[in-house]
Structures are given as C-alpha cells and as structure tokens.
C-alpha positions as CSV (number, residue, x, y, z in Angstrom):
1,X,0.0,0.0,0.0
2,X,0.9,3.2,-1.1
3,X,1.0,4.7,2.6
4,X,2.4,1.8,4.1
5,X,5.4,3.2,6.3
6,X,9.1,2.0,4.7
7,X,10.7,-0.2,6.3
8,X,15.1,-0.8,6.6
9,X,16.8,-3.9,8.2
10,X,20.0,-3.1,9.5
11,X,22.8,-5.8,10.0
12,X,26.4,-5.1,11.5
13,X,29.0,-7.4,10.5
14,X,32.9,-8.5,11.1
15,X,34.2,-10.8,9.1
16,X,30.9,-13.1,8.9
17,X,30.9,-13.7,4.7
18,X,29.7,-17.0,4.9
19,X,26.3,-16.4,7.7
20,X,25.6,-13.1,6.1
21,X,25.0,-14.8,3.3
22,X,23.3,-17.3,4.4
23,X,20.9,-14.2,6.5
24,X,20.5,-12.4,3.3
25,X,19.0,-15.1,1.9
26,X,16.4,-15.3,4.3
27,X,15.4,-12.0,4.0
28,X,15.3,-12.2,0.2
29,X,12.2,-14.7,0.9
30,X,10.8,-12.5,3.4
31,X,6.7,-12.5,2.2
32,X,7.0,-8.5,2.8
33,X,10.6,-7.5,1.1
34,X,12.1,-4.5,3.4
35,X,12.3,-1.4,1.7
36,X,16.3,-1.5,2.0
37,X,18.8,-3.7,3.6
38,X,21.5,-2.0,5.4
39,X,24.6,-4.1,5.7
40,X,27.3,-2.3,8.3
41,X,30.5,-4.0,7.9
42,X,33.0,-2.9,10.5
43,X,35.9,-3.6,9.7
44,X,35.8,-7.0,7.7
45,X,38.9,-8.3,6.2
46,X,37.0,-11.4,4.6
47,X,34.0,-11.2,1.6
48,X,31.5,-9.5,3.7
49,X,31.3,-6.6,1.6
50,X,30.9,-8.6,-1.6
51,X,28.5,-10.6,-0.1
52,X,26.5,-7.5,0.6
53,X,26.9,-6.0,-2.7
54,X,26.2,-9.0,-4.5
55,X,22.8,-9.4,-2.3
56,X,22.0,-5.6,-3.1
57,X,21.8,-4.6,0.1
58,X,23.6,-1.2,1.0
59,X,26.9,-1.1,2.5
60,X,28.1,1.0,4.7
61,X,31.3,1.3,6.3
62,X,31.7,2.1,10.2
63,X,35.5,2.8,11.1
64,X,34.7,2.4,14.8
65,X,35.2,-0.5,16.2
66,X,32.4,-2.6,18.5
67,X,28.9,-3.6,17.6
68,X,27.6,-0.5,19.2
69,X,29.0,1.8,17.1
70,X,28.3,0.1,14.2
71,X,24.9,-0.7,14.7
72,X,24.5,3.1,15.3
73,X,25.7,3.6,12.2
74,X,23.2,1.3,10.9
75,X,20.0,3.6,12.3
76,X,21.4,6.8,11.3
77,X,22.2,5.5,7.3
78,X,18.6,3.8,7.4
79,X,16.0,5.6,6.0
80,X,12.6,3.6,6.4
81,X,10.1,4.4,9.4
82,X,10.3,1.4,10.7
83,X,14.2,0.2,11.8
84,X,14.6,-3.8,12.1
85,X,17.7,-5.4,13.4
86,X,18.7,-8.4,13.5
87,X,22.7,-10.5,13.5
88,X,24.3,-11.8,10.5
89,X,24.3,-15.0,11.7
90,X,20.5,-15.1,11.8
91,X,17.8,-16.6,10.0
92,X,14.7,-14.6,10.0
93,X,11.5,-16.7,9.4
94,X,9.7,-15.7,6.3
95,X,7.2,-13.8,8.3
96,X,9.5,-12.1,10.3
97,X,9.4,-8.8,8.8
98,X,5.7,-8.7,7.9
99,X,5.0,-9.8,11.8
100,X,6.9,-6.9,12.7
101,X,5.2,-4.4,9.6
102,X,1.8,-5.2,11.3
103,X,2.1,-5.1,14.7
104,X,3.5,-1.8,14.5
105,X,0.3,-1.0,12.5
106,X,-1.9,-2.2,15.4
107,X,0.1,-0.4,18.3
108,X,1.4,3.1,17.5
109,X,2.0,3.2,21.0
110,X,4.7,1.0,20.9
111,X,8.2,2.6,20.2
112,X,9.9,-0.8,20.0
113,X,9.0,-4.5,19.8
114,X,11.7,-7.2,20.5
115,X,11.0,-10.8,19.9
116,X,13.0,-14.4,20.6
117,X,14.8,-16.8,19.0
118,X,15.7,-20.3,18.8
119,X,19.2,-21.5,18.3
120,X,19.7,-23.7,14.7
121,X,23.0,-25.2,15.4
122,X,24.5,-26.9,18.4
123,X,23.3,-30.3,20.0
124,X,19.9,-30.8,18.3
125,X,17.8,-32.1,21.7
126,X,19.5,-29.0,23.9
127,X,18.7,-26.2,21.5
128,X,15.2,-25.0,22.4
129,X,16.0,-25.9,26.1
130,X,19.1,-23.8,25.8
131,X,17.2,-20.6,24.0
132,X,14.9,-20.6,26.4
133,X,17.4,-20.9,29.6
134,X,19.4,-18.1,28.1
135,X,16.5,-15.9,26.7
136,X,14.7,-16.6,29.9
137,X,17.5,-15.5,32.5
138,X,18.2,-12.4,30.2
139,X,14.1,-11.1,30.7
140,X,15.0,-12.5,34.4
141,X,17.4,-10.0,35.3
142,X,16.5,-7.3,32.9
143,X,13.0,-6.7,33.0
144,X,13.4,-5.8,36.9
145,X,16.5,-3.7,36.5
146,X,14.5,-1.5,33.5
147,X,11.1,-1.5,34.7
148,X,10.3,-3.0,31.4
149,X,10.9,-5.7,29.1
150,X,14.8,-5.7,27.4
151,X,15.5,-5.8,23.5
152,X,16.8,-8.6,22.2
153,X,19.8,-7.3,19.7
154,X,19.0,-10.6,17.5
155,X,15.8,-10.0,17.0
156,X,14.2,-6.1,17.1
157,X,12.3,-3.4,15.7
158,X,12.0,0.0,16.4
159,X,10.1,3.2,15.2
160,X,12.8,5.7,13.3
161,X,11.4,8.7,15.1
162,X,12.2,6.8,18.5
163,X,15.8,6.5,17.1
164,X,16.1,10.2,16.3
165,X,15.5,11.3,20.1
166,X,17.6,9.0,21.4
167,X,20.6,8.9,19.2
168,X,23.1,11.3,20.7
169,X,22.3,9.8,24.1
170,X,23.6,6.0,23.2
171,X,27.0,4.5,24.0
172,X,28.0,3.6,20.9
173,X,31.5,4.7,21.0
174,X,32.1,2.0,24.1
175,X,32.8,-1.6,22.3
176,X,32.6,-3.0,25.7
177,X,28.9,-2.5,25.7
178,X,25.6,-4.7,24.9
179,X,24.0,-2.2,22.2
180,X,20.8,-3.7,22.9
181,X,20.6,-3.6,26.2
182,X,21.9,0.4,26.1
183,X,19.2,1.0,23.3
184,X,16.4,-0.4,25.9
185,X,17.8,2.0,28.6
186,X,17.2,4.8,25.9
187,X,13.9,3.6,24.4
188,X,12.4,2.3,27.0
189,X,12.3,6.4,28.2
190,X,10.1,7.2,25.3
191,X,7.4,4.7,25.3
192,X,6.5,1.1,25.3
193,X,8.4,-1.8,24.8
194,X,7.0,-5.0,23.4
195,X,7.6,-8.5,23.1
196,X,6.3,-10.1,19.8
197,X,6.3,-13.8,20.1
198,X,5.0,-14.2,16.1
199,X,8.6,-12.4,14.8
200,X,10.3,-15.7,14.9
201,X,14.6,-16.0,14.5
202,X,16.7,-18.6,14.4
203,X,20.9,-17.3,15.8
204,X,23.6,-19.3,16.3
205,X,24.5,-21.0,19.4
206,X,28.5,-19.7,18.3
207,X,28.9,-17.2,21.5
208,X,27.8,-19.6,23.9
209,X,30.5,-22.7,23.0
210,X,33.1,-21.3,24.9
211,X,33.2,-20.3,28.4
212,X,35.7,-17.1,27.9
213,X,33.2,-15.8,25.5
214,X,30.2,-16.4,27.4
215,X,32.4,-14.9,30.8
216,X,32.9,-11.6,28.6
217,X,29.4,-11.3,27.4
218,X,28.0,-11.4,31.2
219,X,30.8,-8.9,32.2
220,X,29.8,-6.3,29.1
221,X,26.0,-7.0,30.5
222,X,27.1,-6.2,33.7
223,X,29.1,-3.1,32.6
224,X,26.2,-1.9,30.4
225,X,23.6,-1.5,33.8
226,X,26.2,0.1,35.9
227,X,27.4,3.0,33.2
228,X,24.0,3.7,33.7
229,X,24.0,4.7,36.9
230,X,23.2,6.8,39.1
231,X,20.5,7.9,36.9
232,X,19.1,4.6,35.7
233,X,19.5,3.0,39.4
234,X,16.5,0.8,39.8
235,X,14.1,2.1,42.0
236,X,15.1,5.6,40.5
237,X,14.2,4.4,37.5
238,X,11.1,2.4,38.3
239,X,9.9,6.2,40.4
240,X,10.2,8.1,36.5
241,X,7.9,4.7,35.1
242,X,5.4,5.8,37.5
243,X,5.4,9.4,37.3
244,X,5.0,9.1,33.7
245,X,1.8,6.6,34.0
246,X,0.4,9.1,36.3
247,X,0.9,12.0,34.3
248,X,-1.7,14.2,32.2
249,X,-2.1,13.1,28.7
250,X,-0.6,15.7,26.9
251,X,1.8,16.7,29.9
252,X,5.5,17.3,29.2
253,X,8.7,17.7,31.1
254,X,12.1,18.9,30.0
255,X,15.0,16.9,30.9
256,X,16.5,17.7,34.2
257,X,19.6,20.3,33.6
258,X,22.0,17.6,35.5
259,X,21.1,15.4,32.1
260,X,23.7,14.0,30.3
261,X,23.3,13.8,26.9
262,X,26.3,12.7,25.4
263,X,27.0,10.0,23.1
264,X,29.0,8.2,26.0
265,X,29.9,9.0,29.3
C-alpha cells in the first residue's frame, strides 16, 4: 500500500561472509521484502562486503570498532520508518518482517517491539531448552532492573522517530557495551516496549560454545547496567515509570539540567 510506512533492516558485521549470506537469503524470501537492507561492515577483512553487494543490500562502512557503534551507524544510514535489526548470523522466518510491519500498524503506542529466537545449530535435543534458559535468565534479570521488558539485539524493531530522540544519548562509541541492552535503557524512556512472540529468529549458538566468551558477554552485561548509573538506578528508574503513567495526557517535562546527553559517558 501506497501509505504503508518503509521499512530498513540493518545488519552489522565483522568478518561473517559466509552467515551473512546465508541471512540475506532469508530476508530475500521474506513474504514482505524490506524497503532497503543496510549491511554495516565494521571492519571486515573477509567477503562480507561482496557478499552485501552482491545481495544488493547497502553497505556502509563504520570505522569504529564494536557492535555498538556500528549498529548506530546502521540507524542513522537507514531511512525507512520502521528500523529492524537483527545479526548476520540469523535466519529470520519468512514472516518475520511482515509480523513486525503489522504489529506496529496495530500499536502506535509501541516505540519498540523485541522478539525471541531459537538457536539452529549446536546439540539438536538441547537447543530450544538452551534458547529458552538463556533468553529466559536475560528477561529475568533485565525486566526488573528496567522496569520493562529488554531488547533482544538478535531479534528487534524500532520506530525511526524513537531512534532520532535518542541517538546522541547512546553508547556507541564504548565496544565493551551490549547495544541492545543500552538501546532499551534509551527507548524504553520514550514509550513502550514490546515482546512479539510471532517475529520468529533462528541465531547461532556460536557465543555460547566457549566459556571465555560467554564470561565476557556477562561482564559487558554487567558493565552496560552500571554506566547507567546513578541515573538509571532501579528504583530511581522504576519512580520516573510511574510518574509518567500518572501523568496528564498531553503533559510534558524537560530533561533535568543535570542530564547527560552525550553519546557516552
């Protein structure tokens, strides 16, 4: 339909030829085709740019190293109204993109709408018992420590205008960061935050097969609550969540002059 809002994908990669491939094929059968694909390599020295190309998605180049920065880059370059983001190494369902098209049709009070995943490699019997351990403990910890549900890098979608208010407040200069979880902080200050069970993903089980890995992921989720605070200090937090669902429609509030808005802190 002609007034149907555009939509971009946005994928950051590093030296992932052979998965990106592999996710822009999925997207290529998508039943609703994205308005653009936005391929962010960062720093690739294998075909990950050819494969982009060669897909026709758009390729841009993010100097900065660290997913953060260059999924940043990704949201500023796209241009639809609707921003979805998902890994290279991911394998959208077919509906994945229309599921997210039309639930942000039905709720236009939803800035952002997250959604799981299941893992399609690994030991076959352990892999939906393993998503939903991991997926699980992650809404565990999260949701309480928000006052909301998180986002889920793998597997999100967010309105562009959302994006705009919140860009110059993001960390995406710190590499040592979980860009999803900083974006939630962020979003989750200008409106609702949903999960959307019928956007479906499949993501490799690659960052969870060695114990280092999986040690340095907890420590940058760990690092990503605390450069919040003081500001984002739970129960400070959860006070502003009320205040807000209490408030006049049509009431406003500046930010406090103490505010940082920076890009990192």
């Amino acid at each position: 339909m002609s007034n149907a809002p555009r939509i971009s994908v946005v994928i950051p990669v590093k030296d992932d030829d052979t998965e990106l491939a592999r996710c822009l094929q999925a997207l290529a059968r998508q039943t609703l085709a994205p308005d653009e694909v936005v391929v962010v390599d960062n720093g690739s020295t294998d075909a990950s740019a050819g494969v982009a190309r060669a897909f026709g998605a758009r390729l841009e180049r993010c100097a900065t190293p660290g997913i953060p920065a260059a999924s940043a880059a990704g949201y500023d370059a796209a241009t639809g109204e609707l921003i979805l983001r998902l890994d290279a190494d991911c394998i959208p369902d077919p509906t994945w993109v229309s599921a997210m098209s039309e639930a942000f049709a039905a709720r236009p009070d939803v800035v952002a709408f997250t959604g799981g995943a299941r893992f399609i490699d690994g030991p076959p019997r352990l892999r939906h018992l393993l998503a939903a351990v991991y997926l699980g403990a992650y809404a565990a910890v999260m949701t309480p420590t928000l006052g909301h549900l998180p986002l889920f890098g793998s597997n999100l979608g967010m309105r562009r205008d959302a994006w705009c208010g919140i860009r110059s407040r993001v960390h995406r200069d710190d590499a040592e960061l979980h860009d999803d979880m900083d974006l939630a902080f962020h979003l989750g200050e200008r409106g609702r935050i949903r999960f959307l069970p019928r956007a479906r993903m499949g993501m490799s089980m690659r960052p969870f097969t060695s114990g280092r890995d999986f040690a340095r992921r907890v420590g940058r989720g760990l690092r990503t609550v605390v450069v919040h605070f003081p500001r984002d200090f739970p129960p400070v937090r959860w006070s502003r969540h009320v205040m807000r669902a209490v408030r006049p429609a049509g009431y406003e509030t500046r930010p406090s002059p103490g505010r940082d808005t920076r890009s990192h802190r």
